[in-house]
N, C-alpha and C positions, 0 to 999 in steps of 0.2 A: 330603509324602512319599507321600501316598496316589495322587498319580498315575504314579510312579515305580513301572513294570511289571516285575516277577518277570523276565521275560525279559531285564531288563539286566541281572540279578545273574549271576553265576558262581553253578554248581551248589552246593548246601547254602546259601545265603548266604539270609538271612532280610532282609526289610526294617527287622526294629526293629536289626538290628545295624548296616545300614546310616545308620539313626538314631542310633545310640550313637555311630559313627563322624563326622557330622554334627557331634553336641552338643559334641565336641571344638573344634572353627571356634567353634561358639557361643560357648566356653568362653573360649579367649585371646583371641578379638577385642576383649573390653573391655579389654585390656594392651595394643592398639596404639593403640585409639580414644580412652584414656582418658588413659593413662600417656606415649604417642610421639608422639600427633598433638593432642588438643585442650586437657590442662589442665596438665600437669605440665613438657610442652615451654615455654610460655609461664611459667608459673611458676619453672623453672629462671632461663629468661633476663631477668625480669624481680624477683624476690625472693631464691631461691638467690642469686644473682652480685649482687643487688643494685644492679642496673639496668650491672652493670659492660658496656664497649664491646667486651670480647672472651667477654664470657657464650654467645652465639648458637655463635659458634669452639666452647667450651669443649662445648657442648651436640652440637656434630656430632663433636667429636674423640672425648666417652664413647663414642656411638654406633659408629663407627669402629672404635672400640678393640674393644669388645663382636663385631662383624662379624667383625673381623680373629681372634678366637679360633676364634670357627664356621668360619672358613675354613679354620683349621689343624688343626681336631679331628675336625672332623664327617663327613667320607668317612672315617675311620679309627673313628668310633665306628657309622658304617653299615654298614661292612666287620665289627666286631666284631657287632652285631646281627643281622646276616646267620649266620654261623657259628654262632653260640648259639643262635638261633633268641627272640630276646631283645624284639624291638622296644616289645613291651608292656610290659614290665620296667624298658625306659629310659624309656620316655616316663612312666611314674610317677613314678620319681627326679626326672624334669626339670621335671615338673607341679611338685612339693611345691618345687624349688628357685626359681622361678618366682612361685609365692604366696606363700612366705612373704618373699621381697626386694624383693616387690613391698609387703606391708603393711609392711616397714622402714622404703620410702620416708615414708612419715610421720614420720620422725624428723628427717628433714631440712629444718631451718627455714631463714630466712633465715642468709646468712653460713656454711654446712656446705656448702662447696663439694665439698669431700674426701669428704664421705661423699654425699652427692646422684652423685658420678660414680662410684665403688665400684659402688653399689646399682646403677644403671643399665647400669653393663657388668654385671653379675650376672645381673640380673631378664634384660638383652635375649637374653644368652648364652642363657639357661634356654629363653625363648620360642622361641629363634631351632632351638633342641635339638627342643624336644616339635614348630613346624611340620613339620621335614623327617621325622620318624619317620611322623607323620597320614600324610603326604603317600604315606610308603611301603605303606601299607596299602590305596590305592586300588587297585591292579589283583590284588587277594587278592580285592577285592569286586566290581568290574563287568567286563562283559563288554569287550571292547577296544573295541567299537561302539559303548558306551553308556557309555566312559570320561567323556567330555564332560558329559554330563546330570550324573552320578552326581558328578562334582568340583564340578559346579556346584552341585549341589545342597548340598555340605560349603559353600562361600564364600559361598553363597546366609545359610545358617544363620547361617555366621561373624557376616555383616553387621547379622544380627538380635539376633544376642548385644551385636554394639558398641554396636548403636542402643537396646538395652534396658540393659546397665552404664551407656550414658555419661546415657541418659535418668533414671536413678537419682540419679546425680551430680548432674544437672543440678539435679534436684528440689532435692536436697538444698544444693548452692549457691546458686538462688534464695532457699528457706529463709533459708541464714544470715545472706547479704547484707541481706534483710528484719531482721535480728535484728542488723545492725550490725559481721557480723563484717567481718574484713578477708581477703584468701585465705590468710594463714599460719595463718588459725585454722580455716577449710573446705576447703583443698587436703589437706593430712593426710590429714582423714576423707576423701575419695574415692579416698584410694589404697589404706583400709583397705575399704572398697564395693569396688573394683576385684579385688582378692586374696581376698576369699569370694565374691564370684561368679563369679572364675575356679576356685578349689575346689572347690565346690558344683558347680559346670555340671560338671563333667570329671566328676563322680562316675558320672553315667550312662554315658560315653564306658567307664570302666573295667569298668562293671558287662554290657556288653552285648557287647563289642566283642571279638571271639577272636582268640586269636593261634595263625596257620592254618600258620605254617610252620613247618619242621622243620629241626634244625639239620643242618648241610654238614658231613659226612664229611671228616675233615682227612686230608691223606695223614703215613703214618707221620713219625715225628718230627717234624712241624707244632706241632700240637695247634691248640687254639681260642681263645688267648689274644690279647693285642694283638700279641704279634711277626706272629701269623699272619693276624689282619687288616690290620696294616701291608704284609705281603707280599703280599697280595689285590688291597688298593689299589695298589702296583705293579703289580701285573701289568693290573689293570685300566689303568692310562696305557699302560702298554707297547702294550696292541691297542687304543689308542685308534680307529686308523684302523679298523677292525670297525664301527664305531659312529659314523661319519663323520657321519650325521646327526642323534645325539643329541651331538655335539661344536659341529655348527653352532647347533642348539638355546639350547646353553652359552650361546654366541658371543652371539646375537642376546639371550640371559636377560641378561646381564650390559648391555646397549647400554642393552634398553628397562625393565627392572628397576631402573636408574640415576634414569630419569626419575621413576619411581613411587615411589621414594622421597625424593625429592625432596619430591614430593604430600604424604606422608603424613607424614614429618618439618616441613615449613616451610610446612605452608598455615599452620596458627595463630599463626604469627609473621609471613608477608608478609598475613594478614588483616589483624589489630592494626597493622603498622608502616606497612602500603603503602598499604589500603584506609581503616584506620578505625575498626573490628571494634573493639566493648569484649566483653570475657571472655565475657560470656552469650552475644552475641550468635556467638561463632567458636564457643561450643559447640551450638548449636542451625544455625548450618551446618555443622559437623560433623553432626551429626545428619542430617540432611537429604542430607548427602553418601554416608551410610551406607544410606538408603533407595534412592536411586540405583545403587550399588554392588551390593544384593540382586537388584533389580530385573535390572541388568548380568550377576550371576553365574548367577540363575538362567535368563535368557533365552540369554544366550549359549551356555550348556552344553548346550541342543537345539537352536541354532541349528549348532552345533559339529559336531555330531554327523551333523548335515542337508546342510551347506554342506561339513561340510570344516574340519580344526582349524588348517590354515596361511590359508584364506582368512579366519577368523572371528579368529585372532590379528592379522591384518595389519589388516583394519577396524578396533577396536579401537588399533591403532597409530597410525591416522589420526585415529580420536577424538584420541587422546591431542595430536596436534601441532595441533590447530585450539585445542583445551583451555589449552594454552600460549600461544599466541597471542593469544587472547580476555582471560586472564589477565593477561597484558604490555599488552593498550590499555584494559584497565577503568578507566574512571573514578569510577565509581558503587559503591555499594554493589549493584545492582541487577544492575548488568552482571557482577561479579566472580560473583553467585550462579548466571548463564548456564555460566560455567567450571565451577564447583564440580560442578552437575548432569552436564555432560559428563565431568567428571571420575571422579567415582562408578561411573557407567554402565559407561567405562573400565574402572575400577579391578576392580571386580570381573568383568568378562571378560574380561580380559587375563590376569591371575592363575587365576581357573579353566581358561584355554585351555591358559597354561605349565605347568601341574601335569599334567593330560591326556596332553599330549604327552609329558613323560617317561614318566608310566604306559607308554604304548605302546612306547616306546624302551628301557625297562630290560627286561633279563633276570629270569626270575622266580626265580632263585635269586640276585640282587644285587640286591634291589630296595631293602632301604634304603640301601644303598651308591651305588646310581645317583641316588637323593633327596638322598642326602648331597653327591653333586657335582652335584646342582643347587640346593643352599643355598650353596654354596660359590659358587657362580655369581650366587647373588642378592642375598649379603651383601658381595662384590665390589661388585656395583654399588651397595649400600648403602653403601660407601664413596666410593665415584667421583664416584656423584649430588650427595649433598647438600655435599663437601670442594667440588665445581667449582661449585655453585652457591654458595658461600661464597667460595672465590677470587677469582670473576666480580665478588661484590655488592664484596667490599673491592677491588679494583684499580678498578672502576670509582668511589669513593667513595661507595657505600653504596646502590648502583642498584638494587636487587631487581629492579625492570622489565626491565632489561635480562639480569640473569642467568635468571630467567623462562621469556623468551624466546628463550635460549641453549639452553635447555632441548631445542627441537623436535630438535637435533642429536642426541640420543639417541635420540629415536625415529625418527627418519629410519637413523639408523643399523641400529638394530632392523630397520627392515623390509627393508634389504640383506641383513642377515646371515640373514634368513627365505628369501632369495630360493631359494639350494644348496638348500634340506631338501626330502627326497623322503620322505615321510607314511607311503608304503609300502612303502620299501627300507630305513626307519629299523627298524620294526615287523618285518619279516621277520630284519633282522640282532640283533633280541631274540630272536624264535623257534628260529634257529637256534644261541644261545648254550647253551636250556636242555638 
């Protein structure tokens, strides 16, 4: 943080706040890294369901499910937080709902199928809540110029927080396995590691982080409750075209957002089923994917800033489909960890580039509402991604390689839909909303 210059903040904006805003990333990263991507996804489909043939289904449809709520609530609870002037407020609620369904997930042993997908549309909802709030607080903090740096620097954190929860776990899995246990006796406990260290880390996020906006003057008989954020959110679709280039945004979030989660749901399970991967070994490339990822976020966010955030998304994009590729002819263990690295690298500046470009896109009196339809846009394709690469694996009789590699059509598609967006026509038609 200490190289991140005063000059990218917005007037009054302190760098420890910008830090406290940071340690939030820090904070849920260990609920994707730990809980979504390396030990509890494999553990579902392998213990929960009990090695059942439609376990992996069972694991993408919770998730799905969980999406498909954020999709339906979450512009209308952005719209509501905008009006109230609330965003700190909710993201509290959604923190404490989020920890504690996540230390639940310990309860779920083998055979608790019902309660393992409960918990998990719960806990993802919760997550999927407190990122698109973070996300709205970006352009309260950086300059529009130094949007790129300054997100990067949030994903950058994120990546450290995953690679420090899952490193915990890890420790402590190695432990038990030394001690003989089996994972329904050391998965538990890392989901209770995973829910205080997302507690704890947020506590700075709350202790430093201000909430700078004021709430929106309702016109008579409105007021400020849900009817009048629901009617926001209309009128927000209605002048969609205003905004033509945070709609293309959408368009192109949801293409290559598809593929990324993909990534980040089913490396742990095409590790193990496709490559080879025993448990320690998918959690320690995990680990290692998350290094890559910091690496990605935080370079990308000045390279972003330098280059240009449509040119530094689109490289990134291209990562992504070689990434696929290499993944679909791995034979090795050796070769698969070529992917994973590109992946990471990916991973984390694609996502700080998308986050970026909304900042610059939204109006600053809609700014969690503009975050909220770009969760809406990413939990879409957290649906799309991993249902079609599930589709793909079952019609072709259990091909992963092939669905994979089905994969590149996502990002290829991305960077069509990247083509329309004009950087500076997106950005002026914010300006001229406030």
């Amino acid at each position: 943080m200490s190289t991140l210059s005063s000059d990218a903040l917005n007037p009054g904006v302190k760098k420890r706040e910008v830090f406290g805003w940071a340690m939030y990333d820090f904070a849920n990263s260990g609920y994707t890294t730990v809980v979504i991507t390396a030990v509890f996804a494999a553990y579902f489909a392998g213990a929960v369901t009990q090695g059942a043939a439609w376990g992996p289904l069972a694991w993408t449809a919770a998730l799905s499910a969980s999406y498909a709520i954020v999709m339906l609530t979450m512009p209308s609870l952005g719209a509501w937080a905008d009006l109230r002037a609330a965003k700190k407020r909710l993201l509290l609620l959604f923190t404490l709902g989020c920890v504690l369904s996540t230390a639940a997930l310990a309860f779920a042993r083998p055979g608790d199928v019902a309660l393992a997908v409960v918990l998990i549309i719960v806990s993802n909802t919760f997550y999927s809540y407190g990122e698109s709030l973070t996300g709205a607080f970006l352009p309260e903090l950086a300059r529009p110029e130094s949007m790129g740096k300054v997100s990067g620097w949030g994903w950058g954190f994120g990546y450290v927080g995953g690679m420090l929860a899952l490193g915990l776990c890890l420790a402590y899995v190695l432990w038990a396995q030394g001690q003989g246990q089996a994972a329904e006796q050391f998965v538990p406990v890392t989901m209770l590691i995973t829910a205080i260290f997302y507690g704890l880390a947020a506590l700075v996020t709350f202790t430093l982080l201000r909430e700078r906006a004021q709430p929106v003057a309702a016109a008579p008989g409105q007021g400020t409750g849900l009817a009048a954020a629901l009617r926001q959110l209309g009128h927000t679709w209605r002048e969609a075209q205003r905004y033509g280039d945070f709609v293309w945004l959408l368009v192109c979030t949801v293409a290559y957002q598809g593929g990324v989660a993909v990534a980040i749901t089913l490396a742990a399970i095409y590790a193990e089923q496709v490559i080879g991967f025993k448990q320690q070994e998918t959690m320690m490339l995990i680990f290692v994917l998350n290094i890559a990822a910091a690496a990605g976020a935080f370079g990308c966010g000045y390279l972003q800033d330098r280059i240009g955030h449509k040119a530094a998304l689109a490289l990134t994009l291209l990562g992504w489909v070689a990434t696929c590729v290499i993944a679909a002819l791995a034979q090795t263990k050796g070769q698969f960890w070529w992917a994973a690295a590109i992946a990471g690298i990916c991973m984390g500046s694609s996502q700080s580039a998308g986050r970026a470009m909304v900042g610059l896109f939204a109006p600053k009196r809609q700014l969690a509402e503009f975050f909220g339809l770009w969760t809406v846009a990413t939990r879409l394709a957290s649906i799309i991604g991993p249902l079609s690469y599930g589709a793909i694996t079952w019609m072709t009789g259990g091909n992963q390689r092939v669905a994979i590699a089905a994969t590149t059509i996502l990002f290829v598609l991305g960077l069509l839909a990247l083509l329309p967006i004009n950087v500076g026509r997106g950005r002026e038609a914010a300006l001229k909303a406030i």
